[in-house]
C-alpha positions in Angstrom: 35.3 53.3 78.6 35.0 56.3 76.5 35.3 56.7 72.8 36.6 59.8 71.0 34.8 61.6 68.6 36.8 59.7 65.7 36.3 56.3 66.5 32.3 57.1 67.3 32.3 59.0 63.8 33.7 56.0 62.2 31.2 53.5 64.0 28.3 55.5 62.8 29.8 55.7 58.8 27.8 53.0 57.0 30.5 50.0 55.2 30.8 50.7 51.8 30.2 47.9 49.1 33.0 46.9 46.6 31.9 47.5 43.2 33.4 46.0 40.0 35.9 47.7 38.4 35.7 48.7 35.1 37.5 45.9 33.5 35.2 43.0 35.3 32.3 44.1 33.4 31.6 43.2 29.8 30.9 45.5 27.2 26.9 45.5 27.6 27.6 46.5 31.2 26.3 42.6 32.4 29.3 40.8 34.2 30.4 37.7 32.4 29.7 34.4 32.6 32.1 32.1 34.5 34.5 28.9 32.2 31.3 26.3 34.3 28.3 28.3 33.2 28.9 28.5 29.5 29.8 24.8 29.8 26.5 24.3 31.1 24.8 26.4 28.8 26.8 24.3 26.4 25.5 21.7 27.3 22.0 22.6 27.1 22.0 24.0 23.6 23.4 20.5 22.3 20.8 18.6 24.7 17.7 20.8 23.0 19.4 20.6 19.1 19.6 16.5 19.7 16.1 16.6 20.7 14.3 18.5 17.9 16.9 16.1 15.2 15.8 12.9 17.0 12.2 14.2 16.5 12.4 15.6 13.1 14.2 11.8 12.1 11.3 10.1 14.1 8.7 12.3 11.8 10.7 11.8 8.5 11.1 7.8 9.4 7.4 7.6 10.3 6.3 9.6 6.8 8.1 7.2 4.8 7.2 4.2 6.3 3.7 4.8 6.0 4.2 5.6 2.4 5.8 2.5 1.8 3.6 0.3 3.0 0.4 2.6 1.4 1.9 1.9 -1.8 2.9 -1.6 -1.1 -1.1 -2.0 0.1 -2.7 -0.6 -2.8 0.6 -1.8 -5.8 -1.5 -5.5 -6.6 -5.4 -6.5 -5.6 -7.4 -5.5 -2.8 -6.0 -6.0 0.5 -8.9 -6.9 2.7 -12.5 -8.3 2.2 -11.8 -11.0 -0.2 -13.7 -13.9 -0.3 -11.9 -17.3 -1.4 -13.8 -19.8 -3.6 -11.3 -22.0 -5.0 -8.0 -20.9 -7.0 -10.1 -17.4 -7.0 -10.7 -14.3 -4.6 -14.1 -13.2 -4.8 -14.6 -9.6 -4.0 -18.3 -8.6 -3.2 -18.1 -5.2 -1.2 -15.2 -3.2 -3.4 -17.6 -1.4 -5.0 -20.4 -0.2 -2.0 -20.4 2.7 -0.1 -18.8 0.2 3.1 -15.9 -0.5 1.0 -12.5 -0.4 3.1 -10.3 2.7 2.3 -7.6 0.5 0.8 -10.2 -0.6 -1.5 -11.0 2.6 -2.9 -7.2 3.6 -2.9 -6.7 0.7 -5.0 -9.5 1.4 -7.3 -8.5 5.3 -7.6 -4.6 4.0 -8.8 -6.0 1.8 -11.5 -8.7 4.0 -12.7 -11.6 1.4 -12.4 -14.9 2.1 -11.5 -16.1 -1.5 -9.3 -19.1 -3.1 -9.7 -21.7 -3.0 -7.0 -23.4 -5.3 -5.0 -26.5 -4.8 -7.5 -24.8 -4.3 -10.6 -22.4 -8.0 -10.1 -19.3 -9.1 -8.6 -15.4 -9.7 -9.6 -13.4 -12.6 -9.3 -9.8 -12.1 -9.2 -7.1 -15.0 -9.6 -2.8 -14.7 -9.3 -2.3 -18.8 -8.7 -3.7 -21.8 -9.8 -5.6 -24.7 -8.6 -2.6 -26.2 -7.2 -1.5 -22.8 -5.3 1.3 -21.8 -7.9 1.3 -18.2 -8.9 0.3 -17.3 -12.3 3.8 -17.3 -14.7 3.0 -15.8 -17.9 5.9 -18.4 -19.7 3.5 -20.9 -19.0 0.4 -22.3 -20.2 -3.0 -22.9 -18.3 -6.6 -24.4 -19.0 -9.5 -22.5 -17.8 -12.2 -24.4 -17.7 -15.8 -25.3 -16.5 -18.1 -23.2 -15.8 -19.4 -19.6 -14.3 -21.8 -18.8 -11.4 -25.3 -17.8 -13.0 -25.2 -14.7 -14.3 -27.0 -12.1 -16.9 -23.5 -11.5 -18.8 -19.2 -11.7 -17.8 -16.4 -11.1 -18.9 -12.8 -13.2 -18.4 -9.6 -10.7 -19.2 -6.1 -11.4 -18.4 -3.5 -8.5 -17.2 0.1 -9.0 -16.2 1.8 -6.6 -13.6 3.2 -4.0 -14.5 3.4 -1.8 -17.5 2.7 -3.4 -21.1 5.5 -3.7 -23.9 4.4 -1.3 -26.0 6.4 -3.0 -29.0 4.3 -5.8 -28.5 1.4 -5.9 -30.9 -2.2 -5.8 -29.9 -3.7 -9.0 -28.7 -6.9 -10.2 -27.2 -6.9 -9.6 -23.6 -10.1 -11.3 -22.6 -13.7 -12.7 -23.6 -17.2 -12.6 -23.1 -19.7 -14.8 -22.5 -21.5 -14.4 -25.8 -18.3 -15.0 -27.9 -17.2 -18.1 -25.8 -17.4 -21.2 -27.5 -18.6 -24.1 -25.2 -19.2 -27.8 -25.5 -22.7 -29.4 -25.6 -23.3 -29.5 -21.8 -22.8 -25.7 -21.9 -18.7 -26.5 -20.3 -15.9 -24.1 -22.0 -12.3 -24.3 -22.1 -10.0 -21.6 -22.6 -6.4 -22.0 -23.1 -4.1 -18.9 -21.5 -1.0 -19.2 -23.2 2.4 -17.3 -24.6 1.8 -19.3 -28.2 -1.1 -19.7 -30.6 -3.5 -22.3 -29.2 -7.1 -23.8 -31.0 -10.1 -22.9 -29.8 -10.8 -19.9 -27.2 -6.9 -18.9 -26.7 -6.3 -16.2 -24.6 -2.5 -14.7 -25.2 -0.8 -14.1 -22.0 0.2 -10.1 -21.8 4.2 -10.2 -21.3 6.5 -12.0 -22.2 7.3 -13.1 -18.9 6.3 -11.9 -15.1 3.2 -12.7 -13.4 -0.6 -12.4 -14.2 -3.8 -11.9 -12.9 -6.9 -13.0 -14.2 -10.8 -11.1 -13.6 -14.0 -13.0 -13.9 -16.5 -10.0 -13.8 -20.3 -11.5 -12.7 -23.1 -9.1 -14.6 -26.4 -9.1 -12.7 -25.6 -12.0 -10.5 -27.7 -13.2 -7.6 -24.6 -14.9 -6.0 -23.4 -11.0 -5.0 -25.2 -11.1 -1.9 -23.7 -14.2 -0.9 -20.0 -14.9 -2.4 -19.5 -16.9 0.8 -21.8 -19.8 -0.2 -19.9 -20.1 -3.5 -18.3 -23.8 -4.4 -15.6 -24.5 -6.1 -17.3 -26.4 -8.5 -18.8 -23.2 -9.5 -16.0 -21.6 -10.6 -13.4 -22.0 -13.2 -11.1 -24.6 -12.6 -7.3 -23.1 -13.4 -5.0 -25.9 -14.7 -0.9 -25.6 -15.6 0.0 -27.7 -18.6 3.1 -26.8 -19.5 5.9 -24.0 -18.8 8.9 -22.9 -21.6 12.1 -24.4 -21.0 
């Protein structure tokens, strides 16, 4: 069968591609997205934004824990590395180069400079002999004696910031200005009103307090663990405000 020349002409003509018209093109020449992809795209944008909030509120939450509980850590005594002798905590490593790092955060916030192992030892106490915490409306005996040392010191703090309308007061002793009974025994009396003898006023008015036994040139440094209760002040409650 033959062809004409038309119909071979048109077999040879290469098919034309459709183009876009004008109007299906956006105005940066790109075509535009179809009603799905931007739904999808959408999507995607709100998928990434939740992601970098949920981290950012993981980081935030994560900060302020941590600050919390720093501050809760280092607010009162020493967290770790206490030794227990009795109604008191004795504390031998605050002060060497092992200390813990909530030990020296602690000793940065109050400003103190801790005794080493060579130079003596701190005893801390927030309860008494019978495990009740420290109440500075009531009225304790300290009394006994000390493990052997060169020199201490007894002082009594309460949490917290002073009164400053309150007038000055002792705040501790020593052991040179102690007075003692004839088998070298003391008693001191901790309380809110005047008391004979060695009467150590309680800081506030109310609240809790804290008492420190510093050791000066002590040979039990080396070995606060072999302490017994017998060596230490006993801490007695005999009486509380109504």
């Amino acid at each position: 069968m033959r062809m004409t020349l038309a119909e071979t002409v048109a077999r040879l003509r290469p098919a034309q591609t459709r183009t876009p018209s004008p109007e299906s093109r956006s105005a940066d020449g790109s075509r535009p997205r179809s009603g799905r992809g931007l739904a999808a795209a959408l999507r995607g944008g709100v998928r990434r934004a939740s992601t970098v909030t949920l981290v950012l509120y993981a980081l935030a939450l994560g900060v302020g824990i941590g600050l919390a509980t720093a501050d809760y850590a280092t607010r009162g005594g020493y967290p770790f590395g206490g030794v227990r002798v009795a109604a008191w905590t004795a504390w031998p490593k605050v002060g060497s180069p092992g200390a813990d790092p909530y030990a020296r955060a602690v000793n940065a916030r109050r400003g103190e400079i801790p005794l080493t192992i060579g130079e003596g030892m701190l005893l801390t106490a927030d309860r008494d002999d019978s495990g009740r915490a420290l109440d500075a409306a009531c009225t304790y005996a300290v009394a006994g004696v000390t493990p052997p040392a060169r020199a201490w010191t007894l002082t009594v703090a309460g949490h917290g910031a002073s009164d400053p309308a309150r007038p000055p007061m002792r705040t501790g002793f020593t052991a040179t200005e102690i007075l003692r009974e004839t088998d070298g025994r003391f008693v001191i009396a901790l309380s809110p009103e005047v008391q004979p003898g060695n009467w150590l006023p309680m800081p506030p008015a109310r609240g809790a307090v804290r008492l420190a036994l510093r050791l000066y040139d002590t040979p039990v440094a080396a070995s606060a663990g072999n302490l017994d209760r017998s060596a230490v002040p006993a801490i007695t409650r005999t009486g509380c405000a109504a």
